[in-house]
BARO-377295 format. One record per residue (C-alpha): x, y, z; residue number from 1. Coordinates in nm, 3 decimals, m for minus. Layout:
BEGIN
NODE       u       v       w resi
NODE       X       Y       Z  NUM
...
END
This chain:
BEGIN
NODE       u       v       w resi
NODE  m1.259  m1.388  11.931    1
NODE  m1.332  m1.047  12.079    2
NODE  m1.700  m0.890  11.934    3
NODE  m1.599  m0.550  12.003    4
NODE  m1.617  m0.318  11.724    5
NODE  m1.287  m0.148  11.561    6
NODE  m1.251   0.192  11.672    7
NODE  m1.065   0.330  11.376    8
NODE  m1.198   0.496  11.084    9
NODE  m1.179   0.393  10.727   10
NODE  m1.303   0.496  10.341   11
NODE  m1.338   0.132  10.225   12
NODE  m1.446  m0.198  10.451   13
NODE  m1.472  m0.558  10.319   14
NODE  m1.715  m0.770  10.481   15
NODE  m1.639  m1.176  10.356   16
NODE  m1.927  m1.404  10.386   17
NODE  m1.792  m1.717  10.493   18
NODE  m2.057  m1.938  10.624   19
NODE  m1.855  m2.283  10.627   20
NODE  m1.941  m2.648  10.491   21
NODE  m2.218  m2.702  10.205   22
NODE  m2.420  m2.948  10.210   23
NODE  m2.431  m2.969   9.813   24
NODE  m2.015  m3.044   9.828   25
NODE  m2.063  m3.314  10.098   26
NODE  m1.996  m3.112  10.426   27
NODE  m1.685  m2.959  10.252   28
NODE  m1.636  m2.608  10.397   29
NODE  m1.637  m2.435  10.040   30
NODE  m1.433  m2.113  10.159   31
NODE  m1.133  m2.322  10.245   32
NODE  m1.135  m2.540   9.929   33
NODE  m0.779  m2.528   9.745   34
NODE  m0.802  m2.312   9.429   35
NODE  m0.446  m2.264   9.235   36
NODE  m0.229  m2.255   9.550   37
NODE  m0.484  m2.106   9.773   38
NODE  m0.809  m2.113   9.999   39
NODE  m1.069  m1.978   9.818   40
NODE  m1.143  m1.728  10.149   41
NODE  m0.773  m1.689  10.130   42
NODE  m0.801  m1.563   9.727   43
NODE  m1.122  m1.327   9.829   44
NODE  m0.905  m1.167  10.061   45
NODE  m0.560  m1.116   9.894   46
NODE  m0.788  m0.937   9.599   47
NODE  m1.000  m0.708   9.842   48
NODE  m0.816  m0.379   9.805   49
NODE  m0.991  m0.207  10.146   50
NODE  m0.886  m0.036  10.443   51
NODE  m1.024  m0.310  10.636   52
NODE  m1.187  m0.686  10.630   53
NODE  m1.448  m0.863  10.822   54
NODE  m1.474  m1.185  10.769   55
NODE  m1.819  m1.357  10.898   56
NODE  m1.774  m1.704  10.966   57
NODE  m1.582  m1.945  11.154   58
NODE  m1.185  m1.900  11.197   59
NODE  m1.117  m2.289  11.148   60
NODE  m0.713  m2.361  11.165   61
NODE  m0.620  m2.061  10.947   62
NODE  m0.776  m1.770  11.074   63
NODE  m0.514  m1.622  11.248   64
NODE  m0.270  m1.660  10.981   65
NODE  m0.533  m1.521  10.771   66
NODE  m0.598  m1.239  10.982   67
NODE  m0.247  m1.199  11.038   68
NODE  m0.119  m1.155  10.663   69
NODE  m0.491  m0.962  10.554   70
NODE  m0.615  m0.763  10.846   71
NODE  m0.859  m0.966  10.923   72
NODE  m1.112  m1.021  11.170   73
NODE  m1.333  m1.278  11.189   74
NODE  m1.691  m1.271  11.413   75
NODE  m1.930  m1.519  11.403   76
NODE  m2.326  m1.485  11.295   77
NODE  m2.533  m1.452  11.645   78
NODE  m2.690  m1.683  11.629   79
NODE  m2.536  m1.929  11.427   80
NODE  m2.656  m2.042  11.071   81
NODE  m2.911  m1.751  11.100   82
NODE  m2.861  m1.705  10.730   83
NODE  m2.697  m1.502  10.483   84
NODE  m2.875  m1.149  10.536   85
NODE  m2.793  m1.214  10.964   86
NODE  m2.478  m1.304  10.869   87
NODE  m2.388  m0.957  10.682   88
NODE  m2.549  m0.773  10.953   89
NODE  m2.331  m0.850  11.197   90
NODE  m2.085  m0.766  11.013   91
NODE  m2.210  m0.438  10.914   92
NODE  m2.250  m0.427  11.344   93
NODE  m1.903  m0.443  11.371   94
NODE  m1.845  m0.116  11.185   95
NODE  m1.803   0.213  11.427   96
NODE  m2.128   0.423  11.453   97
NODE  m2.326   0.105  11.408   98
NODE  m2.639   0.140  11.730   99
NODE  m2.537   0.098  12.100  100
NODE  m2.129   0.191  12.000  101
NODE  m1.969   0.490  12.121  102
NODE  m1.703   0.433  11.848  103
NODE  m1.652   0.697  11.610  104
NODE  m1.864   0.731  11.299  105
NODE  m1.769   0.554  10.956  106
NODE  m2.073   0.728  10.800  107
NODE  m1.922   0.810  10.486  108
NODE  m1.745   0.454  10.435  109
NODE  m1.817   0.204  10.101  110
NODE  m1.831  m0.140  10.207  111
NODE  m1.771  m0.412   9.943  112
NODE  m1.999  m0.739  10.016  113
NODE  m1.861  m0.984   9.924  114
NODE  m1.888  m1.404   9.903  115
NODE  m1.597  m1.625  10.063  116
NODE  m1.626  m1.840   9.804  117
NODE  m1.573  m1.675   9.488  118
NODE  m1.199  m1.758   9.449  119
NODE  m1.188  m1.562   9.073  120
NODE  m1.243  m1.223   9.191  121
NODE  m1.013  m0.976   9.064  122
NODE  m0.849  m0.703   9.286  123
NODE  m0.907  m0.403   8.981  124
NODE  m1.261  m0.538   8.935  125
NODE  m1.369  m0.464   9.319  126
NODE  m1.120  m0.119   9.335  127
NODE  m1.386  m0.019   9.018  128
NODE  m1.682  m0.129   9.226  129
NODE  m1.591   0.071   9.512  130
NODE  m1.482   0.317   9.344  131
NODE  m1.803   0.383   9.146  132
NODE  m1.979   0.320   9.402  133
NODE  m1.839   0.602   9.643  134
NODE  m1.890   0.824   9.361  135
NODE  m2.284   0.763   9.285  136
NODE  m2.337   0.688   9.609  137
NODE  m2.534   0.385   9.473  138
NODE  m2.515   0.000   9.501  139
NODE  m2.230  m0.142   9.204  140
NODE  m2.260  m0.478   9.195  141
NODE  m2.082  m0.766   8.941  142
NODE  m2.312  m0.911   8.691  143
NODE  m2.309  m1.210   8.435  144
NODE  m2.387  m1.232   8.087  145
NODE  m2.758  m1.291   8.190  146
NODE  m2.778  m1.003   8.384  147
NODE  m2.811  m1.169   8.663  148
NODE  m2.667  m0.977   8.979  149
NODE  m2.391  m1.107   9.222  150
NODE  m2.523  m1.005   9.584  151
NODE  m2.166  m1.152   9.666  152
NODE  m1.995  m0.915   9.486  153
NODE  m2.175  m0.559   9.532  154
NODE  m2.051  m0.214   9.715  155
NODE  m2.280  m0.047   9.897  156
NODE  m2.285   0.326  10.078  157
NODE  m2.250   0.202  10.441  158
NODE  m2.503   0.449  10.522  159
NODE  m2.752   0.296  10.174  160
NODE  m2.676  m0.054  10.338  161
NODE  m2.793   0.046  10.716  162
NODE  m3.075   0.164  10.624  163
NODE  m3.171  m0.132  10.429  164
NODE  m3.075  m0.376  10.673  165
NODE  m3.345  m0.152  10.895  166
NODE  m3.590  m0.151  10.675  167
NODE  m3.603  m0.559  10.687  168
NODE  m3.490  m0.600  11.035  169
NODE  m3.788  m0.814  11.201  170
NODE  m3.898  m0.731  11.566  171
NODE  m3.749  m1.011  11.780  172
NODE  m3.564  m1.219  11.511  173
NODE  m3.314  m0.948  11.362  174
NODE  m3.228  m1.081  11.023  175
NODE  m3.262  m1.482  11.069  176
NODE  m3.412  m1.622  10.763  177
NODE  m3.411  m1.358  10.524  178
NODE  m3.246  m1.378  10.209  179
NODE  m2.980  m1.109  10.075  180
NODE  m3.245  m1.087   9.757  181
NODE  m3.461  m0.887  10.044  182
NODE  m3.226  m0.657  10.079  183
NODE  m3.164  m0.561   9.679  184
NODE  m3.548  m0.561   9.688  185
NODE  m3.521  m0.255   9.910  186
NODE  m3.333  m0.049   9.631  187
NODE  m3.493   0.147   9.337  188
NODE  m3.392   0.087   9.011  189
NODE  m3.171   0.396   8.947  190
NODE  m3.039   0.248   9.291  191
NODE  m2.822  m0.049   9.121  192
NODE  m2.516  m0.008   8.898  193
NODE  m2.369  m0.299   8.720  194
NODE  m2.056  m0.426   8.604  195
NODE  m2.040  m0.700   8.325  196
NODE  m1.806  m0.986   8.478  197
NODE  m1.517  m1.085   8.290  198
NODE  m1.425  m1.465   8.230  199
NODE  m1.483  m1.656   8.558  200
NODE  m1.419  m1.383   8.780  201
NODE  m1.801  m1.420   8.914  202
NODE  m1.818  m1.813   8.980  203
NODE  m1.872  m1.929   9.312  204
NODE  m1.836  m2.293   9.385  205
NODE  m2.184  m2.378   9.545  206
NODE  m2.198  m2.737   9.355  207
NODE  m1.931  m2.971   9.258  208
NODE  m1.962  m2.868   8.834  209
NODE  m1.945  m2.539   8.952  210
NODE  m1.629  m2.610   9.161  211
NODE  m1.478  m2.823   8.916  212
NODE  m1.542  m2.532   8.637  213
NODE  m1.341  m2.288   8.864  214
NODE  m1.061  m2.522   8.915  215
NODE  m1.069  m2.593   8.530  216
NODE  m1.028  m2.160   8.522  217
NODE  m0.808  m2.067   8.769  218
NODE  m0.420  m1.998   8.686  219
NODE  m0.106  m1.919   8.880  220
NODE  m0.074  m1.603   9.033  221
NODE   0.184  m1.422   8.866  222
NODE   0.376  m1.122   9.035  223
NODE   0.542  m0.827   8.782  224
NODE   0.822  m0.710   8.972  225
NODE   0.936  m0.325   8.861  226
NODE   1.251  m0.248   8.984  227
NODE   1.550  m0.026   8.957  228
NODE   1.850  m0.197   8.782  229
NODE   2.162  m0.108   8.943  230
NODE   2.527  m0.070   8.779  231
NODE   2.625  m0.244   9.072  232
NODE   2.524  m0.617   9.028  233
NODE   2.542  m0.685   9.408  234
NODE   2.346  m0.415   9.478  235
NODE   2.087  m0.569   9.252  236
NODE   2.089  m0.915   9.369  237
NODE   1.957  m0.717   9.697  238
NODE   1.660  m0.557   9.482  239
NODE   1.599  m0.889   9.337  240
NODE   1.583  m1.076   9.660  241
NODE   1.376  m0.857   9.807  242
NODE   1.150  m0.822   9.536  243
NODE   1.129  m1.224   9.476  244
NODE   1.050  m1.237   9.880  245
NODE   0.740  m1.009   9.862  246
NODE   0.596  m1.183   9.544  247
NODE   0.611  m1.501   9.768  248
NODE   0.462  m1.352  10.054  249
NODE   0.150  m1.209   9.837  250
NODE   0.099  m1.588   9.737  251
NODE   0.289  m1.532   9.322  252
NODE   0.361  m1.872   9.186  253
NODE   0.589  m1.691   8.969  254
NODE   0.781  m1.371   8.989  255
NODE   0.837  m1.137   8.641  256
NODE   1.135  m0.957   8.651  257
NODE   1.259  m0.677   8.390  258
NODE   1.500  m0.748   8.080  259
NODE   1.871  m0.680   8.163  260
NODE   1.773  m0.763   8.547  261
NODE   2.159  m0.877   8.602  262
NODE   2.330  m0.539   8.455  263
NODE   2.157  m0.241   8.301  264
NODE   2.225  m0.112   7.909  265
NODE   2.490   0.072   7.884  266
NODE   2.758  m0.116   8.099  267
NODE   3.041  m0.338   7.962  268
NODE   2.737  m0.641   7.879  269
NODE   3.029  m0.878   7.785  270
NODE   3.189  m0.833   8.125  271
NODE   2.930  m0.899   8.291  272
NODE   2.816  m1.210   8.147  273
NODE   3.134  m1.376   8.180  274
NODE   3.211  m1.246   8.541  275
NODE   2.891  m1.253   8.687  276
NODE   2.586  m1.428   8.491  277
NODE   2.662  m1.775   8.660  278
NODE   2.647  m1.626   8.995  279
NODE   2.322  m1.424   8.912  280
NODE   2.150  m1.812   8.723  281
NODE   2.262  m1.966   9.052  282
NODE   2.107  m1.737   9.286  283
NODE   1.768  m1.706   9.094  284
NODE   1.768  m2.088   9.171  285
NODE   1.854  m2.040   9.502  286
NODE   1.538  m1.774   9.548  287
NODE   1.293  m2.043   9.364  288
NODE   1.382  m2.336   9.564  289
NODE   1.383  m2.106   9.928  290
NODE   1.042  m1.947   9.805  291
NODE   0.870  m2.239   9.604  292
NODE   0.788  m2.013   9.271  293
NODE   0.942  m1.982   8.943  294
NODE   1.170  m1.701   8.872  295
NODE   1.210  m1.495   8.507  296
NODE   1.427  m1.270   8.469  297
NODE   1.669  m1.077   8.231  298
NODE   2.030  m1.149   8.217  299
NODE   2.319  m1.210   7.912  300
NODE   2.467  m1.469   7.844  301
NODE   2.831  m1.523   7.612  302
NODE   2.775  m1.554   7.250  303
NODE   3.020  m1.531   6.941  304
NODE   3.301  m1.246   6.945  305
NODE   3.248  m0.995   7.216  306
NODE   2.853  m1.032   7.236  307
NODE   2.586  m1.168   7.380  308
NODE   2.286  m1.320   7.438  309
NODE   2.019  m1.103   7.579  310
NODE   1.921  m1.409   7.743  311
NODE   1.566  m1.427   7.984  312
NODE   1.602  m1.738   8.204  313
NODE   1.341  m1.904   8.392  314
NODE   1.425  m2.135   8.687  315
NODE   1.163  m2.314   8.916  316
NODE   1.252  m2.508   9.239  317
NODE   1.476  m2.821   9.144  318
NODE   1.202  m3.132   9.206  319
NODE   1.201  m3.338   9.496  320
NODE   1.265  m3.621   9.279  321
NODE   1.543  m3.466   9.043  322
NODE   1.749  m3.182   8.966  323
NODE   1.553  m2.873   8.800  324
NODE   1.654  m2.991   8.443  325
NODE   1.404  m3.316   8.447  326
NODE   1.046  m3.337   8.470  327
NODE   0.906  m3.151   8.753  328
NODE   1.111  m2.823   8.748  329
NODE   1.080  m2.521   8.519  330
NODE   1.431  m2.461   8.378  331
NODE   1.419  m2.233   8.073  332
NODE   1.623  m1.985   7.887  333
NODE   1.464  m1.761   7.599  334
NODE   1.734  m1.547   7.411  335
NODE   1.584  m1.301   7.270  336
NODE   1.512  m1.280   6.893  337
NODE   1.423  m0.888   6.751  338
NODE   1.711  m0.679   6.884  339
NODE   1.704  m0.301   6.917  340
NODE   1.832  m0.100   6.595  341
NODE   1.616   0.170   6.669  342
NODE   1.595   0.524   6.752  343
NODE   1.933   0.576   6.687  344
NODE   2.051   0.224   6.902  345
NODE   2.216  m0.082   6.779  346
NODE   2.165  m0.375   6.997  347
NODE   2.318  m0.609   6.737  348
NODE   2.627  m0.422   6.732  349
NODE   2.659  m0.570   7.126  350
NODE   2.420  m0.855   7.133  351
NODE   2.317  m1.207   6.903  352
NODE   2.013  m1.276   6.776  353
NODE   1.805  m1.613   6.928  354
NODE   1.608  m1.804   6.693  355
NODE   1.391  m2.028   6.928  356
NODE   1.002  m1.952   7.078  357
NODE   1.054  m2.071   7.421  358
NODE   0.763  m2.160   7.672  359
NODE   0.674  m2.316   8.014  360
NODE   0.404  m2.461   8.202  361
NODE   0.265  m2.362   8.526  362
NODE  m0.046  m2.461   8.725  363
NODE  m0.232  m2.548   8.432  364
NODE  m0.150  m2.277   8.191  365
NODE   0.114  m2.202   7.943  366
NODE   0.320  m1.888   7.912  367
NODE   0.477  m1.773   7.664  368
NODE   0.825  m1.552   7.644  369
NODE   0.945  m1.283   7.462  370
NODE   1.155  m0.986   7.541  371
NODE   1.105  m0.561   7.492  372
NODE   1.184  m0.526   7.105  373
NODE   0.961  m0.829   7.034  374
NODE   0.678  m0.668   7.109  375
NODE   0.704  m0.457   6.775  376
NODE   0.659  m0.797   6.618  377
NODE   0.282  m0.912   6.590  378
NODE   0.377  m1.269   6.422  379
NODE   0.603  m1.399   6.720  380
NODE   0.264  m1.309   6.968  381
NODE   0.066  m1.549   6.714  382
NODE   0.326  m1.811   6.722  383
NODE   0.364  m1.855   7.084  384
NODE  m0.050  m1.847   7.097  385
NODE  m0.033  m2.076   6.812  386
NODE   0.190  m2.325   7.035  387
NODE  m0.080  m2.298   7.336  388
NODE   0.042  m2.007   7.517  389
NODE  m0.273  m1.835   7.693  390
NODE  m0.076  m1.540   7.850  391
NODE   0.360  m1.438   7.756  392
NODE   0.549  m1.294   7.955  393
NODE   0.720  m0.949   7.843  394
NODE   1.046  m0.857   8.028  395
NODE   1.126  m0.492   7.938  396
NODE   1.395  m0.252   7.946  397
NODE   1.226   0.038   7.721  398
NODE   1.372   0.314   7.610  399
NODE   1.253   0.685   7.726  400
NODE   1.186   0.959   7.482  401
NODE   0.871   1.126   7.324  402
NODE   0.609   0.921   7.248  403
NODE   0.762   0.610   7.374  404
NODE   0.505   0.549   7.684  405
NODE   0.191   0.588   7.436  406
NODE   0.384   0.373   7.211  407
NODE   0.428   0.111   7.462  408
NODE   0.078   0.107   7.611  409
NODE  m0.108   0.058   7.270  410
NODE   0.213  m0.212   7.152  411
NODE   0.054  m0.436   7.476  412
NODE  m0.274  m0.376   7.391  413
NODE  m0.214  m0.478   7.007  414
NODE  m0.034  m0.770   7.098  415
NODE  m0.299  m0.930   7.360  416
NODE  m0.574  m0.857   7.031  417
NODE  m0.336  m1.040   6.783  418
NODE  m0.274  m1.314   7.004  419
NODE  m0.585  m1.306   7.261  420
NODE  m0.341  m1.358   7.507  421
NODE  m0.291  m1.202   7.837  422
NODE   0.024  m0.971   7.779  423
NODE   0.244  m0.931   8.161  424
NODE   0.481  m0.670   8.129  425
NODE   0.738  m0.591   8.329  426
NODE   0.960  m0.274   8.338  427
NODE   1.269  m0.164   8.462  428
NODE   1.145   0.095   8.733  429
NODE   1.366   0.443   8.555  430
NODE   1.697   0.586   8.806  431
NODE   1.553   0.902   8.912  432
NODE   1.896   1.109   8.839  433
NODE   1.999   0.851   8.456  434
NODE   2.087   1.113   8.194  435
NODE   2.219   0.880   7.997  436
NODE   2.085   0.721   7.660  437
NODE   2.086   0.357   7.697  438
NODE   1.747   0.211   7.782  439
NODE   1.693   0.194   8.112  440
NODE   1.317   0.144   8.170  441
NODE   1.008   0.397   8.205  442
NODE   0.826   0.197   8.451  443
NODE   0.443   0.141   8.306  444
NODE   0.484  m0.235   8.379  445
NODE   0.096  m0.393   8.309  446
NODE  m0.130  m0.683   8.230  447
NODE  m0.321  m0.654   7.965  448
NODE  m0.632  m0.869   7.878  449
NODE  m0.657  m1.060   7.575  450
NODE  m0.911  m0.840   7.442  451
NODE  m0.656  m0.558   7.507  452
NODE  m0.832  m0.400   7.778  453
NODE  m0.560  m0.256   8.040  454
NODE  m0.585  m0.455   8.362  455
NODE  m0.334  m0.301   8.559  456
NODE  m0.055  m0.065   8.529  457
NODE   0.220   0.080   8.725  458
NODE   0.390   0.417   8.746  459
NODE   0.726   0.504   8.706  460
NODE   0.855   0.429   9.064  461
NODE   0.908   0.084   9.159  462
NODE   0.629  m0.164   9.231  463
NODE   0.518  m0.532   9.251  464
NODE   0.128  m0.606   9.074  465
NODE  m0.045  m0.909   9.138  466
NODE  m0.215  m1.078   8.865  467
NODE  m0.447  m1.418   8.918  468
NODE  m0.446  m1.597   8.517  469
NODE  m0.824  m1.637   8.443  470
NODE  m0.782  m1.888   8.163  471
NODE  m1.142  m1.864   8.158  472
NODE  m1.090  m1.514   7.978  473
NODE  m0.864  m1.642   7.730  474
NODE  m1.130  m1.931   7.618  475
NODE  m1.367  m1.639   7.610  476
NODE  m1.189  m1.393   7.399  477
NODE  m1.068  m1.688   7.125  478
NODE  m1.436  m1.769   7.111  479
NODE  m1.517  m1.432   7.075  480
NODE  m1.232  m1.350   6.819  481
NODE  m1.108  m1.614   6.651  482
NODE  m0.858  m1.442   6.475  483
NODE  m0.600  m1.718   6.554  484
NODE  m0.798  m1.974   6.346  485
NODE  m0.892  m1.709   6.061  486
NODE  m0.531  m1.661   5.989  487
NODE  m0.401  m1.779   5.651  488
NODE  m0.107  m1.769   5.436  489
NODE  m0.058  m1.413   5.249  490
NODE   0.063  m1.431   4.901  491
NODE   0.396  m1.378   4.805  492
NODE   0.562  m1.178   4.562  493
END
């Protein structure tokens, strides 16, 4: 591995702390531990929005595939097992402008600090730190209920952080020894900004309970896919493929696509269905077996007269021991129960009316499913979180028109309350020319916490966002706000 320093410049650096095997998990190397699908260095890394990553810390077997699909670049502490303060300050050496480099100067950079083996963190959570950190030009660092601060989990100034590292730099011995508490030590009070951690999104895994409590929190990653629906359903089986191959390649375990995915409103629905919904079921299989994830998405399906289901199904790769239909493969279809005789539409007039709460399992949790129109309807949110789902998926197709987006954004939030359920959304991505007036999406695809606090959210233009289930949260917010057990009958007339 080559020591030189990068010689481009960049606003945001990550520098991953990744020391290798603890002695308190037997010799296990704690950053490559498998969390949910992943390495724990590999989940610090996939949520570490940044311009650029240094890793600190051996490469093992996977560091050029890491370094490969994350920008990374790994150096090692000189010399070794010099301790965590050493550690970060050769990383911070490998920035340009650092002493004895010509490179050009990164003086104005924020560099997020961060642990390799925190496998919760949340991408939004360290975009805030760095963010508010730029801004202050202070130290934002990730704290727990106690108050007690994550040195893992901080951004500093790069400039803030160089100067700290020289205030503590010993003459002789650089950094060896020295704790990262040193370094905090070096800040004044109005120095430090904190940011309350949110369900387990601040564990590390420095002793087996704490590992097992992080594998006891960690969920699949889910992906919400906003795309354009095309008229032409070949043309969006291309969408869909691609979109299903980049949730696989950012690690999703399962991929969110929008209501009506297979044909958009306003087309012959009927047609459709009977021409081209088995084609579109059998090549959703097709992506989950090729990419090992479960697939969700909107199509229609025959019903009575000339109708139709508005029919979401859910297909995960056929088990090695079975077709998809037995034990061991997701195979669901939710048809969707509220349907659309508003604002002047009537959905019924076109589609039939399910009757059945439909959910799945997935790497420990339990997801619910409803579809657009449902979300006006509090008591089918408290059902499925009645039945054990900890997050639903939403599939949407919404409608355009004044007031709608507002509409939508506090209908997600009011639903994750009601339920304390984590609420994934995901939009139809709108045609930029569509003058028409069947629903065809507004974008503003989102997860939502179950306290209804907006995770993420997405434009209007297409877009894929990445969400890692914290089931940790959900416990959290139901102990919080019980409202699921203080529900009770209402009296009738």
């Amino acid at each position: 591995m080559s020591s030189q320093p990068y010689e481009t410049t960049a606003t945001t650096i990550a520098i991953v702390l990744a020391g290798g095997a603890s002695s308190r998990l037997g010799g296990t190397d704690k950053t490559r531990v498998q969390v949910a699908g992943a390495t724990t260095l590999e989940r610090v890394l996939r949520s570490t929005a940044a311009d650029r990553r240094i890793v600190v810390g051996p490469a093992g077997d996977d560091g050029a595939a890491l370094a490969h699909s994350h920008g990374a670049r790994f150096v090692l502490e000189d010399p070794p097992r010099s301790g965590p303060l050493a550690a970060l300050a050769r990383g911070v050496a490998e920035i340009p402008g650092a002493e004895g480099t010509s490179a050009g100067s990164d003086s104005d950079a924020t560099v997020i600090v961060l642990g390799g083996d925190m496998p919760l963190l949340r991408a939004e959570t360290l975009t805030a730190l760095a963010s508010t950190s730029a801004s202050e030009q202070k130290v934002a660092a990730l704290a727990g209920s106690d108050g007690h601060v994550q040195y893992l989990c901080a951004a500093w100034p790069l400039a803030r952080l160089r100067a700290a590292l020289g205030a503590l730099e010993q003459p002789g011995g650089g950094w060896a020894n020295l704790s990262l508490r040193r370094l905090y030590d070096q800040l004044e009070t109005d120095e430090l900004l904190t940011r309350a951690a949110v369900g387990a999104e601040g564990a590390d895994i420095d002793t087996p309970d704490a590992l097992e409590a992080v594998m006891q929190a960690a969920g699949p990653r889910i992906a919400l896919a906003q795309i354009e629906v095309s008229e032409d359903v070949e043309v969006t089986q291309g969408i869909v493929r691609a979109a299903v191959a980049e949730a696989a390649a950012a690690g999703a375990q399962l991929v969110l696509l929008p209501e009506a995915t297979l044909t958009p409103f306003g087309t012959d629905l009927r047609a459709v269905a009977d021409g081209h919904h088995a084609s579109f079921e059998q090549m959703i299989q097709e992506l989950a077996d090729e990419h090992r994830l479960v697939v969700v998405a909107g199509s229609f399906t025959p019903a009575d007269g000339d109708r139709v289901h508005n029919t979401v199904i859910a297909r995960g790769p056929a088990d090695e021991n079975g077709p998809a239909d037995e034990p061991g493969g997701v195979r669901a279809e939710y048809r969707k129960i509220h349907l659309f005789d508003a604002y002047g539409a009537r959905e019924s007039e076109t589609a039939a009316p399910g009757d059945e709460l439909v959910l799945i399992d997935l790497g420990g949790a339990r997801l619910g499913i409803a579809t657009c129109y449902d979300v006006r309807f509090p008591e089918q949110f408290t059902a499925l979180a009645r039945r054990g789902a900890q997050a639903i998926l939403l599939p949407l197709a919404w409608a355009d028109g004044p007031g709608k987006s507002d509409q939508l954004r506090l209908l997600l939030q009011a639903r994750a309350l009601d339920s304390t359920t984590v609420v994934l959304a995901a939009d139809q991505a709108p045609p930029a020319q569509y003058a028409g007036t069947a629903a065809r999406g507004i974008g503003q695809s989102a997860a939502i916490g179950p306290l209804g606090r907006i995770r993420q959210e997405l434009g209007r233009e297409p877009g894929l966002l990445l969400v890692d289930l914290d089931l940790a949260e959900v416990r959290e917010a139901r102990a919080a706000l019980p409202v699921l057990e203080h529900g009770v009958p209402l009296p009738r007339d």
